[in-house]
gemmi code that builds the backbone of each chain (N, CA, C; Angstrom):
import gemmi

chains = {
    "A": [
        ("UNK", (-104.775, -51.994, 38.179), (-103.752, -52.020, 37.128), (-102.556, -52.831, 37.623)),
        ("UNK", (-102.524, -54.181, 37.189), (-101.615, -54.657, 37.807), (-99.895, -54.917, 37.521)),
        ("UNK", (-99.989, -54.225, 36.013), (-98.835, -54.471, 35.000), (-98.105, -55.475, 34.243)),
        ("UNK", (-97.586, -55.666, 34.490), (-97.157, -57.081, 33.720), (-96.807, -58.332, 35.285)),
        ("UNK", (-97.691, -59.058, 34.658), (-97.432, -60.381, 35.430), (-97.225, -61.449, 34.653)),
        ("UNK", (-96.326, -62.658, 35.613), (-96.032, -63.689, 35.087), (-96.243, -64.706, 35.730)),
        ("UNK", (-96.913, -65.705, 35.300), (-97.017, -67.333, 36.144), (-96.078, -68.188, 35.469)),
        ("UNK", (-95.490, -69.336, 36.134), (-95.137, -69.308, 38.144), (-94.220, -68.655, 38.456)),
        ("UNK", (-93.760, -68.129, 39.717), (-93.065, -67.447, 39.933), (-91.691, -68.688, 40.299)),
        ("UNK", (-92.005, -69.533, 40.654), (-90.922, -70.578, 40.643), (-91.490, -71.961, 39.788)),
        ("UNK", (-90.411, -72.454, 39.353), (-90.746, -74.097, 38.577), (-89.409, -75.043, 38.911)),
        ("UNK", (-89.436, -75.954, 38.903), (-88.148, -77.158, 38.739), (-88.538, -78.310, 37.917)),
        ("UNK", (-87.970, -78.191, 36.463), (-87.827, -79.342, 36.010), (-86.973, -80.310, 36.018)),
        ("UNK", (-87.750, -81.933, 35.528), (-86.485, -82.831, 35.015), (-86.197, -81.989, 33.612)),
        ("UNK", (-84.907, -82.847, 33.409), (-84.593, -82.603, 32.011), (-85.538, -83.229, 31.024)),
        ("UNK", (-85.585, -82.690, 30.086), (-86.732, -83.005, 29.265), (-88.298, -82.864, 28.981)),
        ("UNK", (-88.470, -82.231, 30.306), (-89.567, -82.155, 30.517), (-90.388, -80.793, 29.682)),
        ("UNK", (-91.643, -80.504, 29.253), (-91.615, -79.380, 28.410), (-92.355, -78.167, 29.772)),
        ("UNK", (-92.510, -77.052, 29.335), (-93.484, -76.127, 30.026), (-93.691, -74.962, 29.218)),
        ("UNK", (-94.629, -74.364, 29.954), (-94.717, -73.073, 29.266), (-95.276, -71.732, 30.365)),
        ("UNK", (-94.372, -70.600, 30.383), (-94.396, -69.560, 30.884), (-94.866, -68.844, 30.373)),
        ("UNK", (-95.762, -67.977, 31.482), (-97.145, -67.470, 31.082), (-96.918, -65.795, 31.553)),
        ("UNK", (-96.725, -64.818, 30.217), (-96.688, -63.300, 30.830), (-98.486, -62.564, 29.963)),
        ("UNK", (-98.298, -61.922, 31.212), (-99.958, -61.143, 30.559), (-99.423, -59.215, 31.195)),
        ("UNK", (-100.084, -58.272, 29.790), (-99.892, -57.027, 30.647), (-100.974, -56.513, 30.343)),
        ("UNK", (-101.708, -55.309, 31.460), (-102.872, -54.641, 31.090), (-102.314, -53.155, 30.724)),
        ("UNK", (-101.368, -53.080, 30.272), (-101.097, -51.383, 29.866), (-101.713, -50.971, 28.304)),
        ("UNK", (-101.902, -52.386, 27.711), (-102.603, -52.263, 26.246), (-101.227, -51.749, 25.074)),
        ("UNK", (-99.581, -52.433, 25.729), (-99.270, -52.129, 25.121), (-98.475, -52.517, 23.967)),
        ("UNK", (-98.250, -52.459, 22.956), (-97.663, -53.111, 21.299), (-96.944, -54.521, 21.524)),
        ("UNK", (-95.621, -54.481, 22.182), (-94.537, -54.711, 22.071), (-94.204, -55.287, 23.464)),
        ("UNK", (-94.165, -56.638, 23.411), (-93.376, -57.590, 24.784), (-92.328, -58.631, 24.763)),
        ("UNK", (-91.834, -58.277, 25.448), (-90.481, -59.093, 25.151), (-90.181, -60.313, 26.349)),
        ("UNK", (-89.371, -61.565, 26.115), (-89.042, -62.300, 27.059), (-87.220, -61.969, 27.028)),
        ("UNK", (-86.645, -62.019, 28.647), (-85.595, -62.146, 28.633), (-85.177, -63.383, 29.607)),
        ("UNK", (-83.742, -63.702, 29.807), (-83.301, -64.625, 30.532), (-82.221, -64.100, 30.889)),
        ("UNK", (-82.123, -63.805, 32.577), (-81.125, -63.340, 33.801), (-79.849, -64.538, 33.941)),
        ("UNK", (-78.789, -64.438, 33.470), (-78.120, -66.177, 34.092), (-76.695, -64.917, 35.029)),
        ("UNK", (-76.486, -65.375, 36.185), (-75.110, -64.779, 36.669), (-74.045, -64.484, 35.805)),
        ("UNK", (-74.040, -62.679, 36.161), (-73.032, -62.090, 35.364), (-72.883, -62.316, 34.060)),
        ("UNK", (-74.072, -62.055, 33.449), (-74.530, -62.005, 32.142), (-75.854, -61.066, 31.783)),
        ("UNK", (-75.797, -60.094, 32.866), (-77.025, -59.624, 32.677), (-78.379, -60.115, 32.065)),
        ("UNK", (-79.396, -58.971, 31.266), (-80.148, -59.929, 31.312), (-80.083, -59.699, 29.373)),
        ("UNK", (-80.869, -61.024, 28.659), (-80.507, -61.715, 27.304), (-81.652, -61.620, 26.736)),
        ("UNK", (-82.311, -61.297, 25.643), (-83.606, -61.338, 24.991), (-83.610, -62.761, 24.277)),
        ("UNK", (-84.559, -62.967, 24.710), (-85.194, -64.439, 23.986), (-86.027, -64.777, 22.808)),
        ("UNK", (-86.790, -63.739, 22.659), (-87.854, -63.451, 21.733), (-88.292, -62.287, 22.028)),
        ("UNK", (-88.847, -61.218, 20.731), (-89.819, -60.205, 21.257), (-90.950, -60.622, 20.421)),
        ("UNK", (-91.858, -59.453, 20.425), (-92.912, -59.587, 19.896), (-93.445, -58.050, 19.583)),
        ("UNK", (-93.061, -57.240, 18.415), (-93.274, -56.424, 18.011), (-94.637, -55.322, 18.121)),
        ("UNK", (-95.641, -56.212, 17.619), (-97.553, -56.105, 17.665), (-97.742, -57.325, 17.739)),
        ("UNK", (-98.928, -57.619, 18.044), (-99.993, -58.773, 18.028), (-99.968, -59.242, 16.699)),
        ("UNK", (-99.537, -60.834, 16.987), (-99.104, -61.708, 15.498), (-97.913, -61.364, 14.805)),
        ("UNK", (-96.614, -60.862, 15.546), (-95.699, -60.314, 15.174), (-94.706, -61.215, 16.314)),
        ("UNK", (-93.280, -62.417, 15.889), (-92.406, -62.698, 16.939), (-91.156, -62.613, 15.949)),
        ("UNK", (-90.088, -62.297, 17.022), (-88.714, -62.470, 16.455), (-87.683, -62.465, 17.337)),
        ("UNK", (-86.922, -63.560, 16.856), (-85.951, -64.048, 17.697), (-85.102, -62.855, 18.446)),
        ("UNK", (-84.822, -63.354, 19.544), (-83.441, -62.182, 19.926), (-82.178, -62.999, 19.773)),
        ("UNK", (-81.322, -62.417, 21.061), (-79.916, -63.376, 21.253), (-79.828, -64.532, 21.286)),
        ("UNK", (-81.093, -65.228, 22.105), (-80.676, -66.837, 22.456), (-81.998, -66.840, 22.739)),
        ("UNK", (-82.492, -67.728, 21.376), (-83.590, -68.279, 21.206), (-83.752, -69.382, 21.066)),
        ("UNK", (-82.632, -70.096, 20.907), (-82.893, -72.051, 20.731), (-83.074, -72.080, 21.979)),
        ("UNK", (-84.225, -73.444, 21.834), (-84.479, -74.374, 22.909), (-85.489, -73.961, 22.943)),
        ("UNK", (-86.244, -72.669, 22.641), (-87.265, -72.131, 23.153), (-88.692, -71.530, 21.845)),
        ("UNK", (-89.829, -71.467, 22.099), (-90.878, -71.177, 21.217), (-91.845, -69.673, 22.105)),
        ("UNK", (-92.365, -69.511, 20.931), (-93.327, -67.804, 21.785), (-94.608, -68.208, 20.704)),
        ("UNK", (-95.327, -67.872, 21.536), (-96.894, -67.324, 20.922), (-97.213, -65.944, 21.596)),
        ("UNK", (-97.476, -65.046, 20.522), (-98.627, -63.674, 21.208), (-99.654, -64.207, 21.249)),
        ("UNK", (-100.372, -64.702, 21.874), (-101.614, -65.325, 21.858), (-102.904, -64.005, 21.619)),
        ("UNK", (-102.538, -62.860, 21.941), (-103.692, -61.674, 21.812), (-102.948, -60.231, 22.728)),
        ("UNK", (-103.301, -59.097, 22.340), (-102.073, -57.824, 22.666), (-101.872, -58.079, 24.106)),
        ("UNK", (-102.528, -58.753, 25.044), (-102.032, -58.583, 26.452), (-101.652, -59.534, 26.746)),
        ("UNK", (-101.111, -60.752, 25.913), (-100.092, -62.031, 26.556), (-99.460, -62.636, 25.550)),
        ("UNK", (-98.753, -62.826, 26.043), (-97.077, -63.335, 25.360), (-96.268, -64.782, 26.205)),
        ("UNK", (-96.304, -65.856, 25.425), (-95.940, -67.086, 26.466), (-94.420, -67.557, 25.771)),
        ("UNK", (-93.662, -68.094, 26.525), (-92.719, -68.491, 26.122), (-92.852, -70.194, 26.602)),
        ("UNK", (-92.381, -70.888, 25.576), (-92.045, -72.249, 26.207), (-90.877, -72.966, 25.731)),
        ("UNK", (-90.703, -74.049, 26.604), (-89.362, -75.173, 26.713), (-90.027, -76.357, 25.974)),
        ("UNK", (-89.518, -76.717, 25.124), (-90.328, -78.144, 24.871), (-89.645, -79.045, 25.401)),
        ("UNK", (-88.362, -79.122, 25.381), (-87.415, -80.331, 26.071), (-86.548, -79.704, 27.170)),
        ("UNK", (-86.834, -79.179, 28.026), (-86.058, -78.707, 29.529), (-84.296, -78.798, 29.142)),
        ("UNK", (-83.563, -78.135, 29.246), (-81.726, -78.614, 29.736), (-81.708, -77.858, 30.763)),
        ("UNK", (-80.735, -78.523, 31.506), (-80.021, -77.708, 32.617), (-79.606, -76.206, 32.551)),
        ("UNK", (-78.887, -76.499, 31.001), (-78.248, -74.861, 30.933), (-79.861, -73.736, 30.451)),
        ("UNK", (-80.820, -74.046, 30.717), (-82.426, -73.337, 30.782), (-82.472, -72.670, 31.936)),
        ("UNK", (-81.410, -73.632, 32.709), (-82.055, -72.792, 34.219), (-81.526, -71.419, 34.683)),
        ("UNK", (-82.461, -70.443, 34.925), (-82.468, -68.804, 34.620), (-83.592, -68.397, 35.435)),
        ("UNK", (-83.058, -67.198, 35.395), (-84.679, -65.908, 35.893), (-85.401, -65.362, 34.534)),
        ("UNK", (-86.068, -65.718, 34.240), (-86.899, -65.471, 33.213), (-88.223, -64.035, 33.745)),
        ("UNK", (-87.502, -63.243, 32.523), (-88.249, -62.127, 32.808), (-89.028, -61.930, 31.335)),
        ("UNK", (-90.385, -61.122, 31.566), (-91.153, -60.931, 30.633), (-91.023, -59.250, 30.918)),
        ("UNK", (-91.415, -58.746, 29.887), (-91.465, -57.474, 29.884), (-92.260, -56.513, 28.580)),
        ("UNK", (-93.016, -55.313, 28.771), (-93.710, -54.595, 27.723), (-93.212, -53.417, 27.323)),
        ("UNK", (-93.727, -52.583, 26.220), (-93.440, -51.494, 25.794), (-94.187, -50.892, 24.811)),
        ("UNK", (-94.856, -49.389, 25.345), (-96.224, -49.118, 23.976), (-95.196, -48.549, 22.720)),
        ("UNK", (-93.783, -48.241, 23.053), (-93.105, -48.147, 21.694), (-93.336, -46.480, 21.345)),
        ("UNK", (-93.941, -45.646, 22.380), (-94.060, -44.463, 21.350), (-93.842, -43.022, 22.956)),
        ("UNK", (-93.556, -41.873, 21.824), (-92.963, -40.841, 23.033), (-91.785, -40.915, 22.772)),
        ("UNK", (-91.307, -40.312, 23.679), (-90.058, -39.887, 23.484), (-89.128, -40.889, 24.492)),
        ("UNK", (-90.034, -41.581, 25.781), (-89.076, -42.552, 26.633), (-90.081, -43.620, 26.173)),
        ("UNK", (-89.417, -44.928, 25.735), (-89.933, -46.025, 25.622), (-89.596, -46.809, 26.580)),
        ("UNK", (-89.562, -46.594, 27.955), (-89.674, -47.469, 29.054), (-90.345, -48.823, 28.888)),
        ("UNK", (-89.535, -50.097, 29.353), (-89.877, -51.078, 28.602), (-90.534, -51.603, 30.613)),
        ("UNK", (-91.590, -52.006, 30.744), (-92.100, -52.615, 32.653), (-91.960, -54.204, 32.137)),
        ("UNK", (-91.600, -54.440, 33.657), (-90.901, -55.884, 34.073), (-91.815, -56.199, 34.825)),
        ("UNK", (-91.733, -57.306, 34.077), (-92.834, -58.980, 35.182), (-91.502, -59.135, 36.352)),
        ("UNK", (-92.345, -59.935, 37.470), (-91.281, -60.277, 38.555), (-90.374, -60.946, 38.474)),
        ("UNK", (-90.523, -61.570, 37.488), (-89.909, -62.750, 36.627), (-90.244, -64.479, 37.289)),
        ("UNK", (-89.931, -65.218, 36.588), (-89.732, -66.661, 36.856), (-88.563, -67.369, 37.177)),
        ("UNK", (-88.155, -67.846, 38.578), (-87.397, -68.747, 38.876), (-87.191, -69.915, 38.303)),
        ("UNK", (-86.738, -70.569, 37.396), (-86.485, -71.968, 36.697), (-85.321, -72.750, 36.841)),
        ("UNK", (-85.149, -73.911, 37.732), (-84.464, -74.951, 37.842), (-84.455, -75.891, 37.154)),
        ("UNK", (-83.449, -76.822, 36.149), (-83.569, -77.806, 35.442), (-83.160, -78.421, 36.020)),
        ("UNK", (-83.250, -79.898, 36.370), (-81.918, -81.047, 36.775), (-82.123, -81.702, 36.203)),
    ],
    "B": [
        ("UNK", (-74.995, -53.412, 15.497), (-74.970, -54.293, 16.829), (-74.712, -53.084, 17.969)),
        ("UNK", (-75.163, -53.210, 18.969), (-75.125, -52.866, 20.178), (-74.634, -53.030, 21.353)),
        ("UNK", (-73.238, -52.552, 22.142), (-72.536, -53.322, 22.841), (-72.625, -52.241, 24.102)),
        ("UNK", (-73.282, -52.898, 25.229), (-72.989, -52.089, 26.796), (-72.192, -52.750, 27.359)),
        ("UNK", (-70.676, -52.022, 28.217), (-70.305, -52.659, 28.939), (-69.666, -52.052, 30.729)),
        ("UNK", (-70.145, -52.596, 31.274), (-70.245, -52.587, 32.775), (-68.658, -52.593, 33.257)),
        ("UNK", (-67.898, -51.949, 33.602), (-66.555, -52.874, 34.029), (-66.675, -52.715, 35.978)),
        ("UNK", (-67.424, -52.911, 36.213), (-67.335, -52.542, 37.435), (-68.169, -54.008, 38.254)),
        ("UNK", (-67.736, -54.561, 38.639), (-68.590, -55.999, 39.010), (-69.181, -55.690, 40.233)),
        ("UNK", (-68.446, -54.840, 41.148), (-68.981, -54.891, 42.156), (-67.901, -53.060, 42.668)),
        ("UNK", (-69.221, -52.423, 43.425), (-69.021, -51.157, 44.127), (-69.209, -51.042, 45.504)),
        ("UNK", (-68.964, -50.409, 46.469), (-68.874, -50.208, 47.862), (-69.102, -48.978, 47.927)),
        ("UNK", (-69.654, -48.230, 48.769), (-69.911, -47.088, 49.138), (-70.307, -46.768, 50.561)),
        ("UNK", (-69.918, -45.530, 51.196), (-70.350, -45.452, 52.681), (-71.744, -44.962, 52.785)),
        ("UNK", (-72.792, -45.072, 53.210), (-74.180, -44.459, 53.692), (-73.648, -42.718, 53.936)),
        ("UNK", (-74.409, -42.096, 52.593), (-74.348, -40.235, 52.502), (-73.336, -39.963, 51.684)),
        ("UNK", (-72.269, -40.796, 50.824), (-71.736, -40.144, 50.178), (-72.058, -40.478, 49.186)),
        ("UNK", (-71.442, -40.024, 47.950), (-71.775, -40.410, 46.053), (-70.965, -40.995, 45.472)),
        ("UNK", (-71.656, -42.076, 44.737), (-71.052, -43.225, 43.721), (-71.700, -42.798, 42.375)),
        ("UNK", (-70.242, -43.086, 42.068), (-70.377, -43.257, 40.294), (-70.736, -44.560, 40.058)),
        ("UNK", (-71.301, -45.080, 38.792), (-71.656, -46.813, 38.130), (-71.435, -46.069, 36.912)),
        ("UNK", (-70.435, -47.084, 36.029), (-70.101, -46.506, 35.070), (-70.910, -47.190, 33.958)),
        ("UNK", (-70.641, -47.121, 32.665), (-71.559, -47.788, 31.542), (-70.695, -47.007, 30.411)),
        ("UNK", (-70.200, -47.744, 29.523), (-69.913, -47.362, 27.944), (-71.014, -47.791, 27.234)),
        ("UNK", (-70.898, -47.547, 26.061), (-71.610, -47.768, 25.143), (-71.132, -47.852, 23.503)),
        ("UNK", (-71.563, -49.232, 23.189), (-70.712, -48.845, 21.389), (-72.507, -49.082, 20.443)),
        ("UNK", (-72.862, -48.192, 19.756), (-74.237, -48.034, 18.708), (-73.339, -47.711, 17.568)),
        ("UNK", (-73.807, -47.588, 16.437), (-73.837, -47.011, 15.217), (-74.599, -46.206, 14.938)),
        ("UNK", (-75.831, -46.304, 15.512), (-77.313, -45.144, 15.109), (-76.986, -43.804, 15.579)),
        ("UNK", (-77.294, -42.943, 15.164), (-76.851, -41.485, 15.161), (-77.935, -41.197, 16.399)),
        ("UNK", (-79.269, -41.689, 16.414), (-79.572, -41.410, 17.451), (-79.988, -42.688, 18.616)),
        ("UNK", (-79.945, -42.100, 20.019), (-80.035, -43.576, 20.606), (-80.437, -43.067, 22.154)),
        ("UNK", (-80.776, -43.976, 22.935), (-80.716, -43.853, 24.701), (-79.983, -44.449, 24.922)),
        ("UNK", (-80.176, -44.153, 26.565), (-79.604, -45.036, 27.317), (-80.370, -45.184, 28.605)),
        ("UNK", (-80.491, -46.215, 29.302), (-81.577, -46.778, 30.634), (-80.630, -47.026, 31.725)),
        ("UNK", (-81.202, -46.677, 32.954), (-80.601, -47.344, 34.009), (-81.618, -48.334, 34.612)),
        ("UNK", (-81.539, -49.322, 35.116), (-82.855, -50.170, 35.811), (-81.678, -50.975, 37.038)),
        ("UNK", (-82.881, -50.256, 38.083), (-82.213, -50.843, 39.538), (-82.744, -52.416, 39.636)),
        ("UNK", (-82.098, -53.438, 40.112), (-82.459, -54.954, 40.860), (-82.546, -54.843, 41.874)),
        ("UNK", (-82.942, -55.034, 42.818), (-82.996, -55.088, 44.584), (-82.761, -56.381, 44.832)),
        ("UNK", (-82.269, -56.869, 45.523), (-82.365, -58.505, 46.056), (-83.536, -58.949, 45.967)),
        ("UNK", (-85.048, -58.644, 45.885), (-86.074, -59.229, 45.610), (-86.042, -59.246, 44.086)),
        ("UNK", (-85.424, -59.099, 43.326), (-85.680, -59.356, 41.756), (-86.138, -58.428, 41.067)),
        ("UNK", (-86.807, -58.066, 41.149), (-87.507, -56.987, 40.202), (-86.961, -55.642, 39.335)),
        ("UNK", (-87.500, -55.768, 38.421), (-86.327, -54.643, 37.069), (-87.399, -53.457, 37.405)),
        ("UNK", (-86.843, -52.008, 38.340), (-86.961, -50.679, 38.793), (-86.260, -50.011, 37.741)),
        ("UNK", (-87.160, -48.975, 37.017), (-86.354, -47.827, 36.024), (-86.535, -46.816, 36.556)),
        ("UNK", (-84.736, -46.500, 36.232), (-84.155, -45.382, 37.190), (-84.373, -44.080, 36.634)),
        ("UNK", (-83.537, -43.819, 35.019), (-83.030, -42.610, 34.593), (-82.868, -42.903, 33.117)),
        ("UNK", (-83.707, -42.109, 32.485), (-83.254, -42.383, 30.753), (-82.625, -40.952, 30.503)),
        ("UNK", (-81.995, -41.200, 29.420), (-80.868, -40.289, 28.464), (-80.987, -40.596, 26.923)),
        ("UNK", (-81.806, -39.717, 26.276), (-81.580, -39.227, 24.631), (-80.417, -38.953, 24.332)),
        ("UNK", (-79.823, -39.371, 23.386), (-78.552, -38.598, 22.626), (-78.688, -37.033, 22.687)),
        ("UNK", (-79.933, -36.887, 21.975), (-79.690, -35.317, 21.791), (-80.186, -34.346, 22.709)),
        ("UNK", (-80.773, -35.228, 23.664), (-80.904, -34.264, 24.787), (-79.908, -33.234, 25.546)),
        ("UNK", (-80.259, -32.234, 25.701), (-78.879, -31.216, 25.987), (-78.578, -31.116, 27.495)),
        ("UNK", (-79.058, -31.865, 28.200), (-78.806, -31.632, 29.627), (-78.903, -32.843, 30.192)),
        ("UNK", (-78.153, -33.366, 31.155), (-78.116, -34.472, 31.989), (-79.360, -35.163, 32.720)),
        ("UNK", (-79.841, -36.010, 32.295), (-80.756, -36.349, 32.754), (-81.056, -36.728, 34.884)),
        ("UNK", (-81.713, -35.953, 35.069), (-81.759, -36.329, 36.715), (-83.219, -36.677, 37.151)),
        ("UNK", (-83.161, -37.699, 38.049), (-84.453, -38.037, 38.775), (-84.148, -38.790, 40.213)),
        ("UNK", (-84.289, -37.453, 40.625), (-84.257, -37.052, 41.755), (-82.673, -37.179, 42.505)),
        ("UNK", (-82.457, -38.219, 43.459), (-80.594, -38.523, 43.939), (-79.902, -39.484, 42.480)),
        ("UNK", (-80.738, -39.650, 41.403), (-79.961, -40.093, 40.289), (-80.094, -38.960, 39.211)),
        ("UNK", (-78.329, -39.233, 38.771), (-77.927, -38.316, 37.520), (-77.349, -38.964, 36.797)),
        ("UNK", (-77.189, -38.945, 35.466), (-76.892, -39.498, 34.436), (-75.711, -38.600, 33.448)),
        ("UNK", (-74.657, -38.748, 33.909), (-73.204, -38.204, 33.611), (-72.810, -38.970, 31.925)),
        ("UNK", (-73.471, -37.859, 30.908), (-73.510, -38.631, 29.856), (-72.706, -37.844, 29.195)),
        ("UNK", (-71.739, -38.352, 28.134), (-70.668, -37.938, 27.556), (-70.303, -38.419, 26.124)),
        ("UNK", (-70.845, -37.824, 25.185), (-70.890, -38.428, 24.051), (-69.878, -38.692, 23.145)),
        ("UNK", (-69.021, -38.436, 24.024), (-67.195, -38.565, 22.757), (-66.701, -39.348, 23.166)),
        ("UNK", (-67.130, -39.734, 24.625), (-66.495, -41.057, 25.231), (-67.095, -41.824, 25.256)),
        ("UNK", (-68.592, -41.873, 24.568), (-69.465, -43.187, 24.916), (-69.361, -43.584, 26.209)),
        ("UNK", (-69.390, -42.703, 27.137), (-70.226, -43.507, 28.489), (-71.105, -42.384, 28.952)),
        ("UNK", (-72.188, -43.330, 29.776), (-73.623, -42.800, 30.236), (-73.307, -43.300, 31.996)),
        ("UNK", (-72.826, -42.549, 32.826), (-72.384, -42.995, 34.057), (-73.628, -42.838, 34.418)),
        ("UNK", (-74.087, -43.497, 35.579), (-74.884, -43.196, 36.579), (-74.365, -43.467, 37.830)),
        ("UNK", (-74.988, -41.749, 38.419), (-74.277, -40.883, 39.490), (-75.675, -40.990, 40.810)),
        ("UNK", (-75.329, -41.696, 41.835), (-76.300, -41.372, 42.814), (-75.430, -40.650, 44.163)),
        ("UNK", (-76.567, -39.692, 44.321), (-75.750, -38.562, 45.528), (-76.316, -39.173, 46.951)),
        ("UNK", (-75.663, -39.000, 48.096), (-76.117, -39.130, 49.327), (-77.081, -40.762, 49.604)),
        ("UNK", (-75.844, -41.458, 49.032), (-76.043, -43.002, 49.211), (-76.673, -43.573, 50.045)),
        ("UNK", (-77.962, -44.167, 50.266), (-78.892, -44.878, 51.105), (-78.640, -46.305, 51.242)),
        ("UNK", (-78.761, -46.462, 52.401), (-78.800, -48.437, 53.291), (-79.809, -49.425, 51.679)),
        ("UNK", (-80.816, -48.400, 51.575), (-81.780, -49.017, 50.548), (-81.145, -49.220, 48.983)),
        ("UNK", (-80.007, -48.629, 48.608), (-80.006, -48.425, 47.632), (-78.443, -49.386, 47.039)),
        ("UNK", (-78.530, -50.364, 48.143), (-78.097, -51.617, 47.565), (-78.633, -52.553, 46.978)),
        ("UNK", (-78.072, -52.832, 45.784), (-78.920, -53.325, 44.616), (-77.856, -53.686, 43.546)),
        ("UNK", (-78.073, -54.545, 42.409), (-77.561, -54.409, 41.072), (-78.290, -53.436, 40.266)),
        ("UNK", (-77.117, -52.768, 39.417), (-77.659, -51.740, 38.780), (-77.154, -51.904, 37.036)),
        ("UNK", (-78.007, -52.104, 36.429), (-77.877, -52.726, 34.937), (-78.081, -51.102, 34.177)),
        ("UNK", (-77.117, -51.085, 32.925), (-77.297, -50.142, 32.129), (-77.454, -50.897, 30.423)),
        ("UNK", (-78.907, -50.376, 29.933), (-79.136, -50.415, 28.874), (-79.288, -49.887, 27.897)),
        ("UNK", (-79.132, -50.250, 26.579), (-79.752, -49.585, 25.466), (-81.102, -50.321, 24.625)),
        ("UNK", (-81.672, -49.164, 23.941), (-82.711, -49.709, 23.258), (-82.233, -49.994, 21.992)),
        ("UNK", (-82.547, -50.720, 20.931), (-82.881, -50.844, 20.019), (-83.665, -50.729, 19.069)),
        ("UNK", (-83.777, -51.407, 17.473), (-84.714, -51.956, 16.699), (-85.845, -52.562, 17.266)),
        ("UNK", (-87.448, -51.725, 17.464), (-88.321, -52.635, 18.116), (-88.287, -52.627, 19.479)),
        ("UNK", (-87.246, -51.882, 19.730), (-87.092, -50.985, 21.418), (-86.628, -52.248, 22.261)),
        ("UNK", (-85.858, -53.326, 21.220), (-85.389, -54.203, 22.744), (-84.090, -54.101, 22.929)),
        ("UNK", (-83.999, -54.388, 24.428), (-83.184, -53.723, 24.971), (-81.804, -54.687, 25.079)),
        ("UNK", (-80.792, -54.083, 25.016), (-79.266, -54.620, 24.931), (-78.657, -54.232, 26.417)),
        ("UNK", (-78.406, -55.475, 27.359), (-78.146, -54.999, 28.703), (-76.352, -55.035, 28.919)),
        ("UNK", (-75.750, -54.031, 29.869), (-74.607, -54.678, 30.529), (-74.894, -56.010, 31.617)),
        ("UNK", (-73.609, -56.511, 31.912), (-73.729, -57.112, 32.672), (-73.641, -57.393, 34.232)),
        ("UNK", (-74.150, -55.255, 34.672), (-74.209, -55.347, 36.125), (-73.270, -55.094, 36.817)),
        ("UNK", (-73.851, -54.297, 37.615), (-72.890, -53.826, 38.933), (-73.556, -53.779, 39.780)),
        ("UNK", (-73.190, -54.770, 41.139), (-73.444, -54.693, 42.750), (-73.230, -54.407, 43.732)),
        ("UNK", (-74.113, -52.925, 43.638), (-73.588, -51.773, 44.815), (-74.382, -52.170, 46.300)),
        ("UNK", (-72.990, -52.115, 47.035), (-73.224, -52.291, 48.363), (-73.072, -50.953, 49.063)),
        ("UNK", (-74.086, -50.260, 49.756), (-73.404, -49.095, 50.932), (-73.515, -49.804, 52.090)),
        ("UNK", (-72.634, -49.260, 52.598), (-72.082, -49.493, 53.977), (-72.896, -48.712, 55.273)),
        ("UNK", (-73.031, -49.058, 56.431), (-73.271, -47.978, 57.414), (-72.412, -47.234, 57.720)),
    ],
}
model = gemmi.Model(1)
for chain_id, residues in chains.items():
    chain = gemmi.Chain(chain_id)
    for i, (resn, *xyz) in enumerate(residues, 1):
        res = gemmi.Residue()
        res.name, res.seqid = resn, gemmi.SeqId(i, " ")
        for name, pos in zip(("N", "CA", "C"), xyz):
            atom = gemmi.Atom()
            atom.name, atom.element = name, gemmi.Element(name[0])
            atom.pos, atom.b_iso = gemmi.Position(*pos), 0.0
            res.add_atom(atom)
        chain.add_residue(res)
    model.add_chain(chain)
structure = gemmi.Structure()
structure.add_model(model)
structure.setup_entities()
């Protein structure tokens, strides 16, 4: 059971360049979300993803696209890289039900733009 | 809208004694949580301590307590008998619509030897 993972754990783009970050979880559960860590800003939702075939924007979603591709992965991508992209990008899940909806964290992704 | 806020940027503490990390909170929803999730210098989001509104007793797990106070809107988190290990950033959240989460922006507790 490995929980939520994310590929790569580090990247550096040029500017402009596109990519796409890759989260997968085996808990089987509803609801995954991407966030972005920038200093002393805690961390920012980017997109969630409610159920499978379900996305919606969070705080700060320009620049950026999501596919649920199927209930255990959720990708986020850059199509045109900026500098101000560069963040800890965390993925994260949640089965949404109970009484604690504990949301588990990917290790996240290191991302450098220049 | 959902507003956590941290005023504490940075904490110090000696190894064995107890720190407060504070956390307000502004919701509208009558009912709501609140999360603590530890950072360690390796990165990784550790959940500490949740708190229901209507839960009637302070939430504890284990050297963390959750000093929650509902007229003042803050959800402190209280760790007793401060560990070398338990320097870290410590983020306080709420859930939302769809359970995503609305973060402060952190506090970086250092203990001391």
């Amino acid at each position: 059971n490995a929980g939520v993972t994310q590929t790569p754990k580090f990247q550096v783009l040029k500017t402009g360049q596109s990519m796409t970050l890759q989260c997968a979880q085996d808990m089987n559960h509803n609801s995954m979300y991407w966030y972005r860590q920038d200093p002393g800003m805690g961390l920012r939702l980017i997109y969630y993803s409610a159920s499978e075939g379900t996305t919606d924007k969070g705080e700060v979603p320009n620049g950026y696209n999501v596919s649920r591709l199927n209930k255990r992965e959720f990708s986020l991508r850059l199509e045109s890289a900026a500098p101000s992209q560069t963040s800890v990008y965390f993925c994260a899940s949640s089965d949404g039900t109970g009484s604690i909806y504990e949301q588990y964290f990917g290790p996240g992704t290191r991302l450098t733009v220049t | 809208a959902q507003k956590i806020t941290q005023t504490q940027p940075g904490m110090f503490v000696q190894e064995k004694e107890a720190v407060t990390l504070d956390c307000t909170y502004d919701t509208s929803d009558q009912s709501y949580g609140l999360f603590w999730y530890k950072q360690p210098s390796s990165g990784e989001m550790i959940f500490l301590i949740y708190q229901g509104s209507y839960d009637e007793q302070n939430a504890t797990e284990g050297r963390y307590s959750l000093n929650f106070q509902k007229a003042r809107k803050s959800a402190n988190l209280v760790i007793s008998a401060s560990q070398l290990g338990d320097s870290a950033m410590y983020f306080c959240a709420m859930p939302g619509s769809n359970y995503k989460l609305t973060f402060g922006k952190g506090t970086l507790l250092t203990v001391n030897p």
